[in-house]
C-alpha atoms as one frame of an Amber mdcrd trajectory, in Angstrom:
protein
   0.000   0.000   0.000   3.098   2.052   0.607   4.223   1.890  -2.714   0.448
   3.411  -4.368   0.453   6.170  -1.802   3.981   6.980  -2.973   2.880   7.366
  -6.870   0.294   9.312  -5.570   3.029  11.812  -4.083   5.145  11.699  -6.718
   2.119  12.737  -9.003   1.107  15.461  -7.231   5.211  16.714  -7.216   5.533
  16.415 -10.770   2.552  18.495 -11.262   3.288  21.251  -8.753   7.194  20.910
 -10.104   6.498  21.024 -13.825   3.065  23.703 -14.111   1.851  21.272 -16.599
  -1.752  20.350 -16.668  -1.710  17.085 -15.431  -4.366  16.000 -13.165  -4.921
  12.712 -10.863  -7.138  10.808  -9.169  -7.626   7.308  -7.511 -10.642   5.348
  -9.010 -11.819   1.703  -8.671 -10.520  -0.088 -12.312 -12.177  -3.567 -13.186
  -9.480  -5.634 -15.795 -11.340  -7.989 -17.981  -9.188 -10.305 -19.948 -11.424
 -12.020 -22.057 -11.002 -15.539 -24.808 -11.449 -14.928 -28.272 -11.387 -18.730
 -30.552 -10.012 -18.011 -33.513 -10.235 -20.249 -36.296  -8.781 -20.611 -39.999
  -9.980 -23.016 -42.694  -7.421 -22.272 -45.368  -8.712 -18.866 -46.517 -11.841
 -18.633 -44.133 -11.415 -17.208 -40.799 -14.030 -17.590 -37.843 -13.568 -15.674
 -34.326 -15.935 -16.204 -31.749 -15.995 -14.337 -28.374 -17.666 -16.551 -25.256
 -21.338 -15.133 -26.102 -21.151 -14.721 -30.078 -19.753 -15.077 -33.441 -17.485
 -12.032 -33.706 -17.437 -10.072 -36.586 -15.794  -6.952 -38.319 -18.801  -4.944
 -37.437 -18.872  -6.211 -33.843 -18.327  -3.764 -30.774 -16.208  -6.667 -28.897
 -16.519  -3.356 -25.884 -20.225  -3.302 -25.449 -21.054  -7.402 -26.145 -18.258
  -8.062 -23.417 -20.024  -5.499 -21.288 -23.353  -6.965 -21.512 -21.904 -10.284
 -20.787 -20.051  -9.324 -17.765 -23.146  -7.527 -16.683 -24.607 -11.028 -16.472
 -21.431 -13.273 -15.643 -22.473 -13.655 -12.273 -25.247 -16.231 -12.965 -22.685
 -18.673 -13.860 -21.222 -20.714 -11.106 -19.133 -23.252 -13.101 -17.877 -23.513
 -16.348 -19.235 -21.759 -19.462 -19.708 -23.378 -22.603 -20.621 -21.970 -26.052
 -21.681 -23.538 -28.610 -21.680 -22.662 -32.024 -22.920 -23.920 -35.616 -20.839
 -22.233 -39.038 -20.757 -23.088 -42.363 -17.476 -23.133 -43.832 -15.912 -24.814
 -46.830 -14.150 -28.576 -44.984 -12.684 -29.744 -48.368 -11.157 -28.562 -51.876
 -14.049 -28.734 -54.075 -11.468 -30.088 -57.232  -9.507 -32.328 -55.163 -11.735
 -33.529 -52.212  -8.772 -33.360 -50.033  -9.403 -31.458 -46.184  -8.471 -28.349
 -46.092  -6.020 -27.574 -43.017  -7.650 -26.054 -40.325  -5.688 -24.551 -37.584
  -6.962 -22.960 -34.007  -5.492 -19.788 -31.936  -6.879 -18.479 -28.252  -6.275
 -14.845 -28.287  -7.102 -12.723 -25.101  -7.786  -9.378 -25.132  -7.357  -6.799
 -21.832  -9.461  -3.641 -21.512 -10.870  -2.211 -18.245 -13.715   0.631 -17.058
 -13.177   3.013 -14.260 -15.116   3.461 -12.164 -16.391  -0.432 -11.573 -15.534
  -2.438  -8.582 -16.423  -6.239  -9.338 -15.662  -9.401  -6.998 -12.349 -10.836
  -8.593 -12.895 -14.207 -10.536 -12.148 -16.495 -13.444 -14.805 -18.495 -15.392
 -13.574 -21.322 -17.466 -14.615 -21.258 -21.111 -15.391 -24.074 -23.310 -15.934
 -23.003 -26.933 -17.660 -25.921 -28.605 -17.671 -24.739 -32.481 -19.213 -26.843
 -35.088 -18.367 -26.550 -38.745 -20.826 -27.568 -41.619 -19.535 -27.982 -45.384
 -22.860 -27.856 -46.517 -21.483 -29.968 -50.137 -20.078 -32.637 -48.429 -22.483
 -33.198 -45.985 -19.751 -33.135 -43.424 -18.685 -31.724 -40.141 -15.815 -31.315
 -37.669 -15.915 -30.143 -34.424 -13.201 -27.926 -32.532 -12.753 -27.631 -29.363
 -10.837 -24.775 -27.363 -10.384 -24.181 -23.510  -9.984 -20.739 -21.985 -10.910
 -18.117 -19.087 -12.742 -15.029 -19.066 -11.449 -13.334 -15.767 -12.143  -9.932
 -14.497 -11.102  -8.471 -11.529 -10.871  -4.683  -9.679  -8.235  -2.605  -7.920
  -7.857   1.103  -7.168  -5.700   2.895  -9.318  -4.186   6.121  -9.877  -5.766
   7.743 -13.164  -3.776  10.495 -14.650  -5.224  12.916 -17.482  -3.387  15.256
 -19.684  -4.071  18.071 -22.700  -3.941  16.365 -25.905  -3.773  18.182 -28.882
  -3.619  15.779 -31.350  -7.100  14.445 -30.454  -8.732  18.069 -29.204  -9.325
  16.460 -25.740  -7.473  14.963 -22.683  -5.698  11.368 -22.316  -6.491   9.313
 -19.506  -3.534   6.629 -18.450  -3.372   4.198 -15.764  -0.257   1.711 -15.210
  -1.220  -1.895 -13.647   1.866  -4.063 -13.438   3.973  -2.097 -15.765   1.363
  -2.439 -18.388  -0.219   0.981 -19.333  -3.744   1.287 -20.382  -5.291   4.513
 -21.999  -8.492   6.028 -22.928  -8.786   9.614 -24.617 -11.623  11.530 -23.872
 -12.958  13.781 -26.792 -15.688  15.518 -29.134 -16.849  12.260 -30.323 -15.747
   9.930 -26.750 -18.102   9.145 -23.272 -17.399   8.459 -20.036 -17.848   4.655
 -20.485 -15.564   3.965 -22.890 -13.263   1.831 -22.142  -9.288   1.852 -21.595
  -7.134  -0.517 -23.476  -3.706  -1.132 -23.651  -1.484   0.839 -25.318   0.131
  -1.191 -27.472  -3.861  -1.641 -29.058  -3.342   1.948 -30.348
């Protein structure tokens, strides 16, 4: 605890120090690191987040909010299940295609919420249909979605390139970051900054 109220001090220095227009505060910060199945049939590709088929025109923010919203109902493990089409074999040769499988987590957060820590096991059961052949295969991929809150020290600055302010906060060395503009709210989320 020592070492928090220390970056707390040294926050409050630096701004009294350099005249800049930094500004701090200590907020609750829920992390949510959650699974994303990925999977590529040759050319296809299919990601699936625990509650839906993901897509380019998904907000992976809001569908992970309304999930976590209701995470608390489940008690045990989580599994999905999900039907796709998707082309098995080479329509010339009748050979399978390869298929290969990647877990990907993402790590965003929202100030502001203060959530019991946990992790929920994921089981993404994902069932693809070659609808010409008449054939499927099934994959199967094991993961968590875990979420848990801390306090935190959120610092803001002036940014110009964006016409607004940039929020940081630093968990383990890892520094997440939200800007807050024109066009921004105060639920949007902060994510990592290597996402940017």
């Amino acid at each position: 605890m020592r070492g928090f109220a220390h970056q707390c001090r040294m926050i409050s220095m630096n701004k009294a120090t350099t005249g800049t227009d930094e500004q701090s505060r200590v907020d609750w910060f829920t992390v949510v690191k959650v699974p994303i199945a990925k999977i590529k049939v040759d050319e296809q590709v299919f990601s699936f987040l625990p509650m839906k088929r993901f897509t380019p025109q998904s907000n992976l923010y809001s569908e992970v909010k309304r999930f976590l919203l209701d995470i608390h109902r489940h008690r045990k493990n989580i599994e999905t299940k999900f039907y796709e089409e998707a082309r098995l074999y080479n329509y010339l040769t009748g050979e399978e295609l390869p298929i290969t499988t990647t877990l990907i987590i993402e790590e965003f957060g929202w100030l502001g919420w203060q959530m019991k820590s946990k992790k929920y096991p994921i089981t993404f059961r994902i069932t693809l249909h070659d609808k010409m052949w008449k054939k499927d295969k099934q994959v199967l991929l094991h993961g968590y979605f875990e979420v848990y809150s801390l306090k935190v020290v959120v610092r803001s600055f002036s940014d110009t390139s964006n016409s607004g302010r940039r929020e940081e906060i630093i968990i383990n060395n890892k520094k997440f970051l939200r800007y807050r503009g024109l066009f921004s709210n105060i639920y949007d989320p902060f994510i990592p900054e290597s996402h940017i």
